[in-house]
C-alpha positions as CSV (number, residue, x, y, z in Angstrom):
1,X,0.0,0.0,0.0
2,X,1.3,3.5,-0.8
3,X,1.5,6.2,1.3
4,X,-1.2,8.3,-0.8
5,X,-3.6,5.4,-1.0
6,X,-3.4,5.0,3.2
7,X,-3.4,8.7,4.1
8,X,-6.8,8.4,1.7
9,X,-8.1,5.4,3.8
10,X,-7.1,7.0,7.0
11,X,-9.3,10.2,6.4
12,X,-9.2,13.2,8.7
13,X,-7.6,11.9,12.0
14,X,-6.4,15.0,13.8
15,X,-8.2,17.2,15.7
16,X,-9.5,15.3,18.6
17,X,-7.6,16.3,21.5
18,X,-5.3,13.0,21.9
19,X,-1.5,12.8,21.2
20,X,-1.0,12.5,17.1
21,X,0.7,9.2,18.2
22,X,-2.5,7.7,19.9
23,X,-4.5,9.2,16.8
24,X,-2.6,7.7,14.2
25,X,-2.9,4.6,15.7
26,X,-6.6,5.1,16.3
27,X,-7.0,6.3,12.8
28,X,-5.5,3.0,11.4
29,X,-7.3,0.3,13.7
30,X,-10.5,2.1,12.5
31,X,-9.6,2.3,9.0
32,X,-8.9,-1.6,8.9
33,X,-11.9,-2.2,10.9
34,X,-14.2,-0.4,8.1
35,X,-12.3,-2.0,5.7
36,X,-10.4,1.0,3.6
37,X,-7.4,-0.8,4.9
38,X,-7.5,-4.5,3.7
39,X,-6.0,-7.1,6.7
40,X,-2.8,-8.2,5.1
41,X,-1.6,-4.9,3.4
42,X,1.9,-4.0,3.7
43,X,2.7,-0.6,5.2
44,X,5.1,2.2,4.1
45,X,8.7,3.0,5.1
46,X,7.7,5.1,8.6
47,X,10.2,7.7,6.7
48,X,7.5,8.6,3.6
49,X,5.0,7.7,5.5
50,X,5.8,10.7,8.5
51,X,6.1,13.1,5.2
52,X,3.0,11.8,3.4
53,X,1.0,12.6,6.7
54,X,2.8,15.7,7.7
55,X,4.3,14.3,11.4
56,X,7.6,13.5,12.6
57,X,9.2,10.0,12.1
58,X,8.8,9.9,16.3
59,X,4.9,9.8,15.8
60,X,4.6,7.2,13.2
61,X,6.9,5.2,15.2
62,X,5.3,5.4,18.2
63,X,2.0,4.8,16.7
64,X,3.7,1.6,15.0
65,X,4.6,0.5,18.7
66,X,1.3,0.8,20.1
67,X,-0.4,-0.8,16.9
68,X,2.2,-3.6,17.8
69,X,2.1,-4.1,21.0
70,X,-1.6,-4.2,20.6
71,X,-1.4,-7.0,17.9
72,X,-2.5,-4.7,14.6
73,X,0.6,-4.7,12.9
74,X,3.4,-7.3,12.7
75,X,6.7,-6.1,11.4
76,X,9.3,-8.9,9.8
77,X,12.7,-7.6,9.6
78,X,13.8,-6.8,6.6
79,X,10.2,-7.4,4.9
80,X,8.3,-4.6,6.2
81,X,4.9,-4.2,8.7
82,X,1.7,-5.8,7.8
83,X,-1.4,-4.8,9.1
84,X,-3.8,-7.5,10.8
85,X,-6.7,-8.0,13.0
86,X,-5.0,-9.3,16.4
87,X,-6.9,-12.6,17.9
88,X,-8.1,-10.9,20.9
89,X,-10.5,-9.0,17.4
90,X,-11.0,-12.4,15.9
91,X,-11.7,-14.6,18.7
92,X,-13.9,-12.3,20.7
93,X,-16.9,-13.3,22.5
94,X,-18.1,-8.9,22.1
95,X,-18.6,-6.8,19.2
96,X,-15.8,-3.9,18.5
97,X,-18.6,-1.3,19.7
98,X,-19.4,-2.9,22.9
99,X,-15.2,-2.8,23.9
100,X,-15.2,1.0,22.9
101,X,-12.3,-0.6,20.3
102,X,-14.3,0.9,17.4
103,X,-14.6,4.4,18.5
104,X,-15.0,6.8,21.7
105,X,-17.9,4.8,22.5
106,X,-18.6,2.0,24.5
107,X,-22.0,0.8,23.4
108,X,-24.4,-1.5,25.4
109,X,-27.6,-0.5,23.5
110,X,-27.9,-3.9,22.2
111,X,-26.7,-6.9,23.8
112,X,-25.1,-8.9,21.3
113,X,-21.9,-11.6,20.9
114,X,-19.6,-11.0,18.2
115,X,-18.9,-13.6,15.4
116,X,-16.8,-16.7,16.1
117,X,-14.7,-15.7,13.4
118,X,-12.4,-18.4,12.8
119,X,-15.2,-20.7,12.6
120,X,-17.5,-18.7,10.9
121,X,-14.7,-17.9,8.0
122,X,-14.6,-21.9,7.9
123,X,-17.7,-22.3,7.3
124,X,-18.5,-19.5,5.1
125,X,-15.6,-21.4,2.9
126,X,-17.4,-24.9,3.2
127,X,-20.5,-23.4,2.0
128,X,-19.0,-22.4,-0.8
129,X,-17.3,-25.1,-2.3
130,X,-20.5,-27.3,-1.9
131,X,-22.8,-24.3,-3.3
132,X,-22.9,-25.7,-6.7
133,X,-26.4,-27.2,-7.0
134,X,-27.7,-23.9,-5.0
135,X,-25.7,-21.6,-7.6
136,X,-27.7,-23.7,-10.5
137,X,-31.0,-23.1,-9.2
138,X,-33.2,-20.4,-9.7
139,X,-32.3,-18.5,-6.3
140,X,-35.6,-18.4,-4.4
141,X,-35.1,-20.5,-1.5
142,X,-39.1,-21.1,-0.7
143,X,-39.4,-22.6,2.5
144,X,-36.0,-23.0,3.0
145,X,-32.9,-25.3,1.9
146,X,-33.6,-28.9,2.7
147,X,-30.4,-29.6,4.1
148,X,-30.9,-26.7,6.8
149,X,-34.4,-27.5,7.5
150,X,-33.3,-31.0,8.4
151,X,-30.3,-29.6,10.6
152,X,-32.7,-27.2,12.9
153,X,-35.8,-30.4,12.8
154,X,-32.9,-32.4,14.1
155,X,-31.7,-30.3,16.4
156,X,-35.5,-30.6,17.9
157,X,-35.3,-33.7,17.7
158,X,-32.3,-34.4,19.8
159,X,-33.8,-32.1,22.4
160,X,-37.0,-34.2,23.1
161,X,-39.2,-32.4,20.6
162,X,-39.9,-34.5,17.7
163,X,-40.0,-32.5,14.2
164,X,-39.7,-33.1,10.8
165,X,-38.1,-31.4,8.5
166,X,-41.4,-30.7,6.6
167,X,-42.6,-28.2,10.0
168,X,-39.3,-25.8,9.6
169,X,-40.1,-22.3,7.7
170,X,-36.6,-20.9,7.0
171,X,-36.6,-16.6,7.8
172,X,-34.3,-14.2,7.7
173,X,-34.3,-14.1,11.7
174,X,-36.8,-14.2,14.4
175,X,-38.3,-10.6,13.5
176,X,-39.3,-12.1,10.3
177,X,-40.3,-15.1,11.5
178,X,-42.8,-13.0,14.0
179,X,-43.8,-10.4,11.8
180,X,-44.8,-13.6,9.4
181,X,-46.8,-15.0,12.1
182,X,-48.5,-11.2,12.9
183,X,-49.3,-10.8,9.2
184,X,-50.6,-14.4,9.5
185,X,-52.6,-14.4,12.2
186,X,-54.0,-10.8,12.0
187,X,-54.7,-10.9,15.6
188,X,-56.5,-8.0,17.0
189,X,-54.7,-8.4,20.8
190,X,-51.4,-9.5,21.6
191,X,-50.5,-10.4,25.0
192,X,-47.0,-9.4,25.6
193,X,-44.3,-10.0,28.7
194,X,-43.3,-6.3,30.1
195,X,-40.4,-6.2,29.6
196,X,-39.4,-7.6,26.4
197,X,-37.6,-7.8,23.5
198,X,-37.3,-4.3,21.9
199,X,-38.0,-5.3,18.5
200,X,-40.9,-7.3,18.9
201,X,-42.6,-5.0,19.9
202,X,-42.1,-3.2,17.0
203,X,-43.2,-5.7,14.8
204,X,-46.3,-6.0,16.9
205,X,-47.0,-2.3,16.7
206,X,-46.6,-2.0,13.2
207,X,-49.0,-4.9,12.8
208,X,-52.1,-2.9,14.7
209,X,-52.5,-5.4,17.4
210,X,-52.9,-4.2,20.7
211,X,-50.8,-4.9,23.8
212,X,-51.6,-6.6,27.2
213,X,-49.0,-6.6,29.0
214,X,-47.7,-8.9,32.5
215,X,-44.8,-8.3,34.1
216,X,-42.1,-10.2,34.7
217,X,-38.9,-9.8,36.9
218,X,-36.0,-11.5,37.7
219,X,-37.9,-13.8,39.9
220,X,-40.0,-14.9,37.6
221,X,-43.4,-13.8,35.9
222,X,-46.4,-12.8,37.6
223,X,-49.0,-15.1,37.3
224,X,-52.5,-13.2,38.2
225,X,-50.9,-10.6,35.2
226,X,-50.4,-13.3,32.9
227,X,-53.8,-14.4,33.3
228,X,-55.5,-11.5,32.5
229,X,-53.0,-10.5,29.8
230,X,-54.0,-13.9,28.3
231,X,-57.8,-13.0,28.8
232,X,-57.6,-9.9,27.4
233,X,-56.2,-11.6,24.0
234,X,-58.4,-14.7,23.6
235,X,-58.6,-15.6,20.0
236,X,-54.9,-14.0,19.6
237,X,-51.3,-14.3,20.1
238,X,-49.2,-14.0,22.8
239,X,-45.4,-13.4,22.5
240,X,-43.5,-15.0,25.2
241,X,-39.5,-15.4,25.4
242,X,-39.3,-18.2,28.5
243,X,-35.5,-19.3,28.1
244,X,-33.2,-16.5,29.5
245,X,-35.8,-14.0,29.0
246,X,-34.4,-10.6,27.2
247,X,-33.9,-8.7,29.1
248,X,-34.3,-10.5,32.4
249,X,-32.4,-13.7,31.9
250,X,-35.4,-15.2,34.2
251,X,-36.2,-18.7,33.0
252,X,-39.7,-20.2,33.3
253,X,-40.6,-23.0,35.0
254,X,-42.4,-25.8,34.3
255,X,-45.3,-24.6,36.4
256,X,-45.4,-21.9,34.6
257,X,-45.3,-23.4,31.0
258,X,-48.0,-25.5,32.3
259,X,-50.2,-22.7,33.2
260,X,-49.3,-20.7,29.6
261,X,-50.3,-24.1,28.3
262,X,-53.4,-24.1,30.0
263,X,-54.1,-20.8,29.5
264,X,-53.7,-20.6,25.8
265,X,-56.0,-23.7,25.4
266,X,-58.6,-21.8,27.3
267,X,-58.4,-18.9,25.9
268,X,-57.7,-19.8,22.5
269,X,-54.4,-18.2,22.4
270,X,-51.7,-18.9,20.1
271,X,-48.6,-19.2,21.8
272,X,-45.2,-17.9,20.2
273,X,-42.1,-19.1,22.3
274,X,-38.8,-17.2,21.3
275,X,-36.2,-19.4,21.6
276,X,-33.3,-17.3,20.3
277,X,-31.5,-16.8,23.9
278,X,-32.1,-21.0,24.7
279,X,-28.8,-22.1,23.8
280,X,-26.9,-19.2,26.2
281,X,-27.5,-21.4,29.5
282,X,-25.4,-20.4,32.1
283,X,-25.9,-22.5,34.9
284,X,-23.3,-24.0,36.6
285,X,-24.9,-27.6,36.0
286,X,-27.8,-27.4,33.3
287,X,-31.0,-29.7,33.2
288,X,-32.9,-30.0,30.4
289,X,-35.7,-27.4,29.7
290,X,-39.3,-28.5,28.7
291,X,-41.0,-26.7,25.9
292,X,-44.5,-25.1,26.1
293,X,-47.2,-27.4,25.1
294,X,-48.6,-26.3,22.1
295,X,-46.3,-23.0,21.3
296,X,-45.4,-22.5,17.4
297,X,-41.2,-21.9,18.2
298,X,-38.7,-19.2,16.7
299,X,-35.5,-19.3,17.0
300,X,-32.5,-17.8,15.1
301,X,-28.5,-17.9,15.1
302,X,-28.1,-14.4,16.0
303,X,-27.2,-14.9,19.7
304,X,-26.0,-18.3,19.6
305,X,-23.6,-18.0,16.4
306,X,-23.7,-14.1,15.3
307,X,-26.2,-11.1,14.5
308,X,-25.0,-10.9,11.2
309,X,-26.1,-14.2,10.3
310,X,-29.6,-13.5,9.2
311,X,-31.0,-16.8,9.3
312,X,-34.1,-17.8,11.4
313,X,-36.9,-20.3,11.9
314,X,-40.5,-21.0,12.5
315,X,-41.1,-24.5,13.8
316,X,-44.6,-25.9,13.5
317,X,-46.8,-28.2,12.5
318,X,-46.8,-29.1,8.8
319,X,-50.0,-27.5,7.3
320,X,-49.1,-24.1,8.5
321,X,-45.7,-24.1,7.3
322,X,-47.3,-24.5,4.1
323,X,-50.0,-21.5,5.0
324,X,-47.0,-19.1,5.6
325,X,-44.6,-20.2,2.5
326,X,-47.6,-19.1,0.4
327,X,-47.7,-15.4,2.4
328,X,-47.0,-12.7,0.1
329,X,-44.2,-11.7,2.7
330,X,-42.8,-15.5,3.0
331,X,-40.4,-14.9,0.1
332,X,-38.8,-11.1,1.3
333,X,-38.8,-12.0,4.9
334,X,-37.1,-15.6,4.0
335,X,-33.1,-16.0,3.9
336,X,-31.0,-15.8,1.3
337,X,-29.3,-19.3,-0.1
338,X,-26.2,-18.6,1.0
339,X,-26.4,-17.6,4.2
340,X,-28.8,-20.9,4.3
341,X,-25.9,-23.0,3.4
342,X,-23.4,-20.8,5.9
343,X,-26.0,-21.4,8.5
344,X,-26.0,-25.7,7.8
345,X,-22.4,-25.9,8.5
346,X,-22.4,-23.9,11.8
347,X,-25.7,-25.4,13.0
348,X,-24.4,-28.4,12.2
349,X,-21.5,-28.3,14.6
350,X,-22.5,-25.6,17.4
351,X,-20.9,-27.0,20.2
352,X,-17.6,-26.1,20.2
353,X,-18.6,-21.9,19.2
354,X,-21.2,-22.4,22.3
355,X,-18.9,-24.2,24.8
356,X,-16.5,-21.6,24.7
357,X,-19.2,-18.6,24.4
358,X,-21.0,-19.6,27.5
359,X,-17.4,-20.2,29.7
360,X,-17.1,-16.7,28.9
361,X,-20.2,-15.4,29.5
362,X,-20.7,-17.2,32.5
363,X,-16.8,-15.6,34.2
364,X,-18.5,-11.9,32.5
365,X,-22.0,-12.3,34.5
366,X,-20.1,-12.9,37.4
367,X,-17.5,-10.7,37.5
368,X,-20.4,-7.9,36.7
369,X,-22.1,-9.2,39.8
370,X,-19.6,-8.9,42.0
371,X,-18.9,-5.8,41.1
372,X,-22.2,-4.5,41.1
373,X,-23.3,-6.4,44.3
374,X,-24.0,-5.4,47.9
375,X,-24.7,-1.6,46.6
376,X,-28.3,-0.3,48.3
377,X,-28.6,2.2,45.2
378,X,-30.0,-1.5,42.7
379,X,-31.0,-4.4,43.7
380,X,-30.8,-7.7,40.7
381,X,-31.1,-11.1,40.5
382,X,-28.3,-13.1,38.9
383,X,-29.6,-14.6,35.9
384,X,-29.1,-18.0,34.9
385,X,-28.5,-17.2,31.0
386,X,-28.8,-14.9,28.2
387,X,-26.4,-11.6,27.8
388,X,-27.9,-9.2,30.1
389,X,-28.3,-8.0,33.9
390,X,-31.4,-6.5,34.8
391,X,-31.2,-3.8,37.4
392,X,-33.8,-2.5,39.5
393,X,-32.7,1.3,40.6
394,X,-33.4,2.5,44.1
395,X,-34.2,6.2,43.6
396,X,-32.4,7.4,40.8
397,X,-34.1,7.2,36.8
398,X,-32.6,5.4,35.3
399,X,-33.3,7.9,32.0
400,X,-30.6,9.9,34.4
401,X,-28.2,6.9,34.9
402,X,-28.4,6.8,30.9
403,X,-27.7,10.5,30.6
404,X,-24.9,9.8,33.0
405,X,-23.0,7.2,31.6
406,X,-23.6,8.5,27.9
407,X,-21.7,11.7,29.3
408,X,-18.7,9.4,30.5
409,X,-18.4,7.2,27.0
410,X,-20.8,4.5,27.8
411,X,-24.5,4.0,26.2
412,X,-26.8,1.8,27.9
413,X,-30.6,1.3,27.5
414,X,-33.3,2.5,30.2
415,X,-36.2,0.2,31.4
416,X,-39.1,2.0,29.1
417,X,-37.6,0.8,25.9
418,X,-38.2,-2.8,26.7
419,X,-41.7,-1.8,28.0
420,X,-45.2,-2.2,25.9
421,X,-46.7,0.4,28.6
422,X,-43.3,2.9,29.1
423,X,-43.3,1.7,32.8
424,X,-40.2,0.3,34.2
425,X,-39.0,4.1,34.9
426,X,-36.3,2.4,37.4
427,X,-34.6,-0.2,35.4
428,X,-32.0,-0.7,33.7
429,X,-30.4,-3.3,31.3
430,X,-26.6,-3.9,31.7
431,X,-24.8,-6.2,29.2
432,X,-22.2,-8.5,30.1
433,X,-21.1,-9.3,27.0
434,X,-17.9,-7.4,27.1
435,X,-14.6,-8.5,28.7
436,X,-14.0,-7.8,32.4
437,X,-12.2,-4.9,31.5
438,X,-14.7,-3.1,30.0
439,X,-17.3,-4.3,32.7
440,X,-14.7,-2.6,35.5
441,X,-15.4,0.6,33.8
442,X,-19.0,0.2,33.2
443,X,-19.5,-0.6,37.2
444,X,-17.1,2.5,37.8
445,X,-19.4,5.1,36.1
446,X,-22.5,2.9,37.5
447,X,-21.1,3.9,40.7
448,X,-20.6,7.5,40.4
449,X,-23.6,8.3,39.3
């Protein structure tokens, strides 16, 4: 790479207040990170490279040092530096903008892993040299490919659900696979857990429906709510998330999925069970978990495998499968072939991406509890799974502990985002998803506010 073409990819870099040193070598991790600078590309001589830019030889160098030390460049003697993404970037368990690695910004808004990238990079290969009879095809992938539906009816399967390939709809994650279900069902009430996840209630505002709402907490969801909630929207969905609830973590008992069960049969409710947190279990020994009687199941890869892998599912009994694949929305809100095949190879051998992502998780939740524990300003429960702690604040808003942190480089998410009512006023969502580092810092600012 010449020194034109990489003070071009660099862009403006001064200007912010740091040393030039710690800006350059910013600027560069940024650059490579966006992609103007290719992982690989060979840097020039520091000597043009300080005149190209306009700095001494002493900034580039120590820029070079830092980017070193840090693992973005490698320099062979007598061959030059390379830039490359170090392996704490390719083996991370958090995305760049949760670390603060990708800018100023440490960013909790949404509590998501980052790709297993060696794995994923494997696979994304393996999918392509076996692509050939997808690449002939006309393109449209209708219900799905049969080689994935057969992977996620297996994975049932093995889990004491049996399913046939035949009841797996193939979306392009689980907000397609419940906005297919709304557009399906038309239902004129939807009862909804308060809190829940963000974007489902999106989908289920856009749709019309109306809310009913039951709370749950960390403890566990409230029963004489969800009753009512499930009165309120007889002959209509409801949209439950029972394993590692998001944002909670809570996970439902048996009793409890007997009495949705029961509920839903009385009512005439049709139950829709996201299972996209299921495979984050964190317990220290982990039991099997019973499904809800009855409940048509999404699920997705984005948690499990990587948010960027847009691939979902609807599981269900045959003859709807077949209702929705002839929806006018089946074929935009399905996934594309590709990423069908990339999602058969990872699905196909999970284990050794989730084995390592819940070790991690599990040392992150409990490092953040410590941390945050024994303070009489919140009061949580430590969840079993998923990504997330849920805090209950004292006194303080937590619209003000939000303010506050945003104004000392972190961004978290207050309570009324997650509600279908803008209640929870003093609650707060705190990932653990980034390394204990990071989480040190995030309890820090928690603590001064």
């Amino acid at each position: 790479m010449g020194e034109q073409q990489l003070t071009r990819a660099l862009g403006s870099w001064r200007g912010t207040g740091e040393p030039l040193s710690t800006g350059l070598a910013r600027a560069v991790r940024e650059a490579l990170l966006d992609g103007r600078i290719r992982a690989g590309s060979e840097l020039p001589a520091e000597r043009r490279l300080a005149a190209a830019l306009g700095v001494s030889r002493g900034t580039v160098t120590a820029a070079l040092a830092r980017l070193r030390e840090t693992g973005w460049v490698h320099t062979r003697h007598g061959s030059g530096s390379l830039v490359r993404l170090p392996a704490a970037v390719s083996g991370r368990v958090a995305p760049l903008s949760a670390t603060g690695d990708a800018g100023a910004m440490i960013d909790l808004r949404r509590a998501v892993p980052a790709a297993p990238r060696e794995q994923y990079l494997e696979a994304t290969l393996r999918a392509a040299e076996r692509a050939g009879h997808v690449l002939a095809d006309h393109g449209e992938p209708g219900p799905g490919l049969p080689e994935l539906r057969a992977v996620i009816a297996a994975r049932y399967t093995r889990e004491g659900t049996a399913t046939r390939p035949e009841q797996i709809l193939v979306t392009n994650g689980t907000r397609a696979a419940l906005t297919l279900l709304t557009a399906h069902f038309q239902p004129r009430v939807t009862a909804v857990e308060i809190p829940t996840y963000v974007d489902a209630l999106h989908v289920l505002r856009a749709a019309g429906t109306r809310l009913a709402g039951f709370q749950v907490t960390g403890d566990g969801w409230d029963l004489e709510q969800l009753a009512s909630a499930f009165a309120a929207a007889r002959g209509g969905l409801a949209y439950l998330v029972p394993d590692f609830h998001n944002p909670t973590g809570t996970l439902m008992s048996p009793n409890v999925r007997r009495t949705v069960a029961e509920l839903a049969a009385r009512h005439q409710v049709t139950v829709v069970a996201d299972e996209t947190l299921r495979d984050l279990d964190l317990r220290d020994e982990p039991t099997g978990i019973p499904r809800i009687a009855g409940a048509l199941l999404i699920g997705s890869a984005g948690k499990s495998v990587w948010g960027g892998l847009r691939v979902g599912w609807i599981r269900a009994r045959a003859s709807l499968v077949r209702d929705l694949w002839r929806h006018p929305l089946a074929g935009p809100l399905s996934a594309p072939p590709m990423e069908q095949l990339v999602a058969t190879e990872l699905l196909s051998d999970l284990y050794p991406v989730l084995s390592r992502r819940r070790d991690e998780l599990r040392a992150q939740r409990d490092h953040l509890c410590a941390l945050l524990d024994g303070d009489d300003r919140w009061r949580f429960t430590r969840p079993p799974g998923g990504l997330a702690l849920w805090l209950r604040l004292s006194a303080t808003p937590a619209d003000t502990v939000v303010r506050h942190a945003g104004e000392h480089g972190i961004a978290l998410v207050a309570g009324p985002h997650f509600a279908a009512d803008a209640t929870l006023t003093h609650y707060l969502r705190v990932p653990f998803t980034p390394p204990c580092s990071v989480l040190d810092r995030v309890a820090a600012v928690l603590g001064s506010c």
